[in-house]
N, C-alpha and C positions, 0 to 999 in steps of 0.2 A: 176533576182530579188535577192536581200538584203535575206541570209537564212533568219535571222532572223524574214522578214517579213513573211515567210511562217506562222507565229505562231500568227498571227493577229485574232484577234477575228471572225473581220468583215472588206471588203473593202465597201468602199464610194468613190461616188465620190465627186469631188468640185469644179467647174466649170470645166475647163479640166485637173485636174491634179485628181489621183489618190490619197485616202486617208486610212487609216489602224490603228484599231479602236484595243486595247490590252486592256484586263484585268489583276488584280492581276500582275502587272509590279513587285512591290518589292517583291511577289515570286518567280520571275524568276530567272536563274542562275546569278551566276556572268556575265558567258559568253556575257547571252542572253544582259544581260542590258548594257554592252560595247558596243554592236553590236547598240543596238539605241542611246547610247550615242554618239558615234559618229554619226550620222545622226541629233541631237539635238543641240548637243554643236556649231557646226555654225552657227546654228539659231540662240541661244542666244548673239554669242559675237557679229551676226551683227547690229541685233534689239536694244542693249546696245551701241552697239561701243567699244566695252571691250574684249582684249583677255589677260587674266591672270589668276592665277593662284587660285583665290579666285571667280570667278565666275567660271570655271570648278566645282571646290569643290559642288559651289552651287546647278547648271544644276546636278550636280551625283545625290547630295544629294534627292533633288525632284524626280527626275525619280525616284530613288529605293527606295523609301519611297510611292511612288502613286499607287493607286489600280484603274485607270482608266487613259489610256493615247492614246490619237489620232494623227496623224501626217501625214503632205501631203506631198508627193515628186512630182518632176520634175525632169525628164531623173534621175532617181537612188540618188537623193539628196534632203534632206530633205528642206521645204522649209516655212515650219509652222507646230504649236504644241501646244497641251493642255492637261492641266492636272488636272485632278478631281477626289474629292472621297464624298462618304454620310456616314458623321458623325453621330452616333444616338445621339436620343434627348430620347428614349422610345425601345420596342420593335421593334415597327413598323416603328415610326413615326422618319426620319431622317434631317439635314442640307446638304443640297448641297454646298458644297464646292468649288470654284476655286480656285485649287491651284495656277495656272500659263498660260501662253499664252506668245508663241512669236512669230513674223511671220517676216521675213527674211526682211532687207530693201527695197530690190530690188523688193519685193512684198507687199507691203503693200498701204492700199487706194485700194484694190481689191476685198474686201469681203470673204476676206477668214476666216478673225476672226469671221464675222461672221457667216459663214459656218460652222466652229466647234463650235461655241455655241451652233447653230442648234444642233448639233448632243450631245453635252451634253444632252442639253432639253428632247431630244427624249431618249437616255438613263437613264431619270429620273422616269419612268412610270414604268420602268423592271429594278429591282434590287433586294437583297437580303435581308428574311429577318431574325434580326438576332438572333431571338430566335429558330429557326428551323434550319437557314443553308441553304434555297433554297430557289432560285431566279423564285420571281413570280413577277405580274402585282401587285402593289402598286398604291394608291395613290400619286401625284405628289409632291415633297415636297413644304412646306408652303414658307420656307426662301431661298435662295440664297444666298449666303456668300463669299467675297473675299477683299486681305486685298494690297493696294496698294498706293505709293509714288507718284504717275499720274494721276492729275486730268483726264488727256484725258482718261485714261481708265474707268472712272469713268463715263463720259461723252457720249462715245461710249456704253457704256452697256443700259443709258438711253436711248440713242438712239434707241436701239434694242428694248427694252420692251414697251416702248414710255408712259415714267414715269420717276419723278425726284426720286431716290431710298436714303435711308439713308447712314450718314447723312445730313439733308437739315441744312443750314447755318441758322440761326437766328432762329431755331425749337428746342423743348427739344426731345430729342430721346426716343421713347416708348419702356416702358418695355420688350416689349414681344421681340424688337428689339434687346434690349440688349441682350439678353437672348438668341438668335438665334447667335449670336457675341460671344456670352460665351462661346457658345459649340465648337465654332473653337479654342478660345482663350486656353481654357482646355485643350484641345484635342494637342495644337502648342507648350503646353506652354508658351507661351504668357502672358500678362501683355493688361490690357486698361483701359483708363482713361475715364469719363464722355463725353469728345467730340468724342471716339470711333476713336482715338490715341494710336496707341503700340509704346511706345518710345523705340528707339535704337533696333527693331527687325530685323533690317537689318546688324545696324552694321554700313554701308555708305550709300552713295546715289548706286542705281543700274544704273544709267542714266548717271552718272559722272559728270552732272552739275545744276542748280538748277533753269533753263531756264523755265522748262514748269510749274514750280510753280511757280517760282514767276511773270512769266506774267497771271497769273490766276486769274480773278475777286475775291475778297474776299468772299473766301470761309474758312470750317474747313481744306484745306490744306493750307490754308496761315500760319497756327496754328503750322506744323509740321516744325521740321529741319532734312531737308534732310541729310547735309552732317552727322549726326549724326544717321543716320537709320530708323528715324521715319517713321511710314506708317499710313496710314486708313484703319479701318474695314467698309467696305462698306457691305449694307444689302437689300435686295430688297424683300418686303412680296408678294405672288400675291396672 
């Protein structure tokens, strides 16, 4: 076994492969966070189709900036990955966050993504809180937050909760909506505009081409330009 993984929170499984569940990742060493970046960064560049030198940057930057990151191998090689944190809104009361997801090409259409959603969810119930500093049984959080260039993933998440999630095309987006979208945006730095649009927070397209939007019924990603980094804050209340 990968030292590294020794230092897993929690193992999971996910269908037959072995999964390994980390908190507090951007506190870990230097070391440590090499040791899974290497186990991550092939994920990324296959799910992209991208191996260079500005998504490495990227893949680092996420891992050692996340305070919640799960990842499945096969025979000693990483082969899907996510990465989450709860933003507060209050004392108590947080946003759930997705940072990222990627799951290897060679594996994908298998349920693994959604297998770690699962286990986001379930690490929603027990976290920290953060006027005190220790991790109890909370309430689940209200919003779900993740901000992304692909409709499909947009799609697939509906799929999961089996609900259309914000925002809906020809809808004005409720406040409260926004406001759950703010707390990422603040928190990212970030910028958004009324259709719930971060222009240029990418920088480029992550996908390297602009295929799965633009064959995508008119929606608010017909609205964005990819090649130019735009993304969507997607929002889901339950």
């Amino acid at each position: 076994m990968n030292r590294v993984l020794q230092f897993a929170r929690k193992r999971f499984v996910c269908g037959c492969h072995d999964g390994y569940y980390f908190d507090g990742v951007k506190y870990m060493s230097d070391i440590k966070k090499q040791m899974l970046f290497e186990h991550t960064y092939p994920v990324a560049a296959s799910a992209f189709g991208r191996n260079d030198v500005a998504i490495k940057k990227d893949v680092y930057e996420h891992l050692a900036s996340a305070n919640h990151f799960s990842i499945i191998m096969n025979d000693n090689k990483g082969i899907a990955f996510r990465l989450w944190d709860f933003i507060p809104i209050d004392k108590v009361n947080d946003v759930l966050y997705l940072a990222g997801m990627c799951v290897h090409k060679d594996y994908q259409g298998k349920g693994i993504g959604k297998c770690l959603l699962e286990l986001v969810l379930q690490s929603d119930g027990y976290r920290q809180i953060h006027s005190v500093d220790q991790i109890c049984a909370l309430p689940p959080c209200k919003y779900i937050v993740f901000r992304t260039q692909n409709p499909i993933m947009k799609r697939c998440f509906e799929a999961f909760v089996g609900e259309e999630i914000y925002p809906r095309f020809g809808e004005d987006v409720p406040s409260d909506i926004v406001a759950a979208a703010s707390v990422v945006v603040n928190s990212l730095g970030d910028s958004l505009d009324s259709s719930m649009i971060s222009r240029g927070v990418y920088g480029k397209s992550l996908y390297g081409d602009e295929v799965s939007v633009r064959s995508t019924p008119v929606s608010v990603f017909s609205a964005i330009n990819v090649a130019n980094g735009d993304a969507v804050y997607c929002v889901w209340r339950r």
